[in-house]
C-alpha positions as CSV (number, residue, x, y, z in Angstrom):
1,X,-10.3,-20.7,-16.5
2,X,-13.2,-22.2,-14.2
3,X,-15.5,-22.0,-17.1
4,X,-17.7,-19.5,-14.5
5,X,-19.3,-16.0,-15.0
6,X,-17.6,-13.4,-14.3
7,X,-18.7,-11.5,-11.0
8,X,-17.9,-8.2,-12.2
9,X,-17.3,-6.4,-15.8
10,X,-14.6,-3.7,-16.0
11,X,-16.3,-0.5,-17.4
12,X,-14.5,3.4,-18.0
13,X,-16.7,6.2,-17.3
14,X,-15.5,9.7,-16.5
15,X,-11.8,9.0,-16.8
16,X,-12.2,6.8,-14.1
17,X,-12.4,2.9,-13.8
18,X,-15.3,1.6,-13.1
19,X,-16.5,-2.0,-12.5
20,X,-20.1,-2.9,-12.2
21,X,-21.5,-5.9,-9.8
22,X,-23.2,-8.9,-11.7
23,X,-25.0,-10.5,-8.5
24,X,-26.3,-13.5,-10.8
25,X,-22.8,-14.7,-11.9
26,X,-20.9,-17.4,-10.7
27,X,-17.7,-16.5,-10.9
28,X,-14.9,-14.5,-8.9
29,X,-14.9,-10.6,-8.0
30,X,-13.5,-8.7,-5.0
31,X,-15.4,-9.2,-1.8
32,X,-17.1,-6.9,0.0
33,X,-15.8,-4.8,3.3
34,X,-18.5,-6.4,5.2
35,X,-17.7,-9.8,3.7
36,X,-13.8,-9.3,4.5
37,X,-14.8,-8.4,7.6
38,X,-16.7,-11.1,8.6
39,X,-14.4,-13.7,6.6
40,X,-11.8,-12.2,9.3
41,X,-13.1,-12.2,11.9
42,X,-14.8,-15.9,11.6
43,X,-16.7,-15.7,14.6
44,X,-14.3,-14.1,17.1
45,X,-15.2,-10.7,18.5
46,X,-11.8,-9.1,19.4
47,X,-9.8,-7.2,16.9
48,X,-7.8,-10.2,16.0
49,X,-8.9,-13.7,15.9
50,X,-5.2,-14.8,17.7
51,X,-1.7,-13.4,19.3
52,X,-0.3,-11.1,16.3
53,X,2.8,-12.5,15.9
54,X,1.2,-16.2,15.7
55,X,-1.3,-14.9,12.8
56,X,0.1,-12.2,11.0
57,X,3.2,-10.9,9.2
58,X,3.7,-7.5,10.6
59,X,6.9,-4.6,10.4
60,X,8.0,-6.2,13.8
61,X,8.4,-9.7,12.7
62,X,8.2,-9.5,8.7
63,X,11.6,-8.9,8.0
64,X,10.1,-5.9,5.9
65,X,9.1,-8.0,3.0
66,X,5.9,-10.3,2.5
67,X,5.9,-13.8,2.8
68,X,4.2,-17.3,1.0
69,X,0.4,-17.2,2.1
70,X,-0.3,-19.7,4.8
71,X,2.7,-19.4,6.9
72,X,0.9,-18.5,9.7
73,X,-1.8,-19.5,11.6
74,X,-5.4,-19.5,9.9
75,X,-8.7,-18.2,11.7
76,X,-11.3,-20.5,12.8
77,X,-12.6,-20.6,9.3
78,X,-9.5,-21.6,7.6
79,X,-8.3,-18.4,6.4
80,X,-4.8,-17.5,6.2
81,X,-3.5,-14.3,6.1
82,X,-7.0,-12.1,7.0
83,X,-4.1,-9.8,8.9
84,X,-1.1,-8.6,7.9
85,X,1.5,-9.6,5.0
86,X,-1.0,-7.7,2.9
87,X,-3.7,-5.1,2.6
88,X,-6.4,-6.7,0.8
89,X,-8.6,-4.8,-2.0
90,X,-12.4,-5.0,-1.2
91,X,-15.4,-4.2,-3.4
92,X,-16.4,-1.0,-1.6
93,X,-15.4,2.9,-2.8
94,X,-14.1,4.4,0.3
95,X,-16.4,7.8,0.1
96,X,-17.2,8.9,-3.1
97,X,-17.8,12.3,-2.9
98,X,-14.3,12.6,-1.1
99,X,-11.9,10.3,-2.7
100,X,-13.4,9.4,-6.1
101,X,-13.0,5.8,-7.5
102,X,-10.4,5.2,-4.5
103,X,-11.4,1.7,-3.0
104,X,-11.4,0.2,0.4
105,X,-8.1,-1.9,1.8
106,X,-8.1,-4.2,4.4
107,X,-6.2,-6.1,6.9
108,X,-3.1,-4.5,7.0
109,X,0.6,-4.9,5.8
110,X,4.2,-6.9,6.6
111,X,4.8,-3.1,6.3
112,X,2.2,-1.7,9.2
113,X,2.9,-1.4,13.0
114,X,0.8,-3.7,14.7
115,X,-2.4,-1.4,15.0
116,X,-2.6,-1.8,11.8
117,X,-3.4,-5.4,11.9
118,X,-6.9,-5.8,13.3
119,X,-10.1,-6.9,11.6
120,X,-11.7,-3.3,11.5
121,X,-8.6,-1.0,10.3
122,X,-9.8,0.1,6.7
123,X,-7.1,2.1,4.0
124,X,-8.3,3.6,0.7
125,X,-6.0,3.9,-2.5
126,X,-6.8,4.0,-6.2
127,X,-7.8,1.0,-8.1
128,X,-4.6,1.9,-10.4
129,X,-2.3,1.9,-7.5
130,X,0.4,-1.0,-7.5
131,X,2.3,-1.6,-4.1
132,X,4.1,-4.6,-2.8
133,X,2.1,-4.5,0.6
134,X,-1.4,-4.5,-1.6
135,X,-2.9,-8.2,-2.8
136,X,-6.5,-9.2,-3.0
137,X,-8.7,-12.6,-2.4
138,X,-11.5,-13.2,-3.9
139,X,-15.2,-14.1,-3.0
140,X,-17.9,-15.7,-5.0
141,X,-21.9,-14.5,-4.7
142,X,-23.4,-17.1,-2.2
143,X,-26.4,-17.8,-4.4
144,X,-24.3,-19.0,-7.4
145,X,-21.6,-21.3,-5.1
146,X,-23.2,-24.9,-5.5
147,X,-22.1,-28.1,-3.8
């Protein structure tokens, strides 16, 4: 719709999905853990980047359902919803030799206890998995963004 590159091209191999990383493209793909991490944590050091309850949706004040993105208080970047409401996809396989093509979730769920919502918790699922406490963001590659 942008009229950009897209970051990654969906590829089967092995009966399982695949997608491969086009790191001269402009356009949209998954970020990375270590880019979700640091997108969340925007210069804070703790495990969250504010009081839970002002900066996530979490089981204790969720209402066990998830809620319209930016109802809570952003990070010091501007990001809503780093924590909580819902687990985030990322780039990354969890372990490979272990899990397969299961990839790396972050940030935790209106679901999770409040553990759960902190900037280095990680889950794994399968790419195929659909759950109403999963959603994704996406990144672009820093060389391609232009101002």
């Amino acid at each position: 719709m942008d009229g950009l590159l897209p970051g990654g091209d969906v590829r089967a191999g092995d009966g399982e999905p695949g997608v491969v990383w086009d790191r001269g493209a402009d356009g949209y793909r998954l970020p990375t853990e270590a880019e979700w991490e640091h997108a969340c944590r925007a210069g804070t050091d703790g495990p969250r980047y504010g009081p839970l309850d002002d900066v996530a949706w979490h089981r204790g004040n969720s209402g066990e359902r998830s809620h319209d993105v930016g109802t809570r208080q952003a990070n010091p970047w501007g990001l809503h919803d780093m924590l909580g409401n819902v687990w985030e996809w990322c780039w990354d396989v969890y372990d490979a030799e272990v899990y397969g093509a299961y990839r790396v979730l972050r940030g935790g769920g209106w679901f999770d206890e409040h553990w759960s919502c902190r900037a280095s918790v990680r889950r794994r699922s399968h790419p195929t998995l659909r759950l109403d406490d999963i959603g994704f963001r996406v990144a672009r590659n820093a060389t391609a963004v232009t101002a």
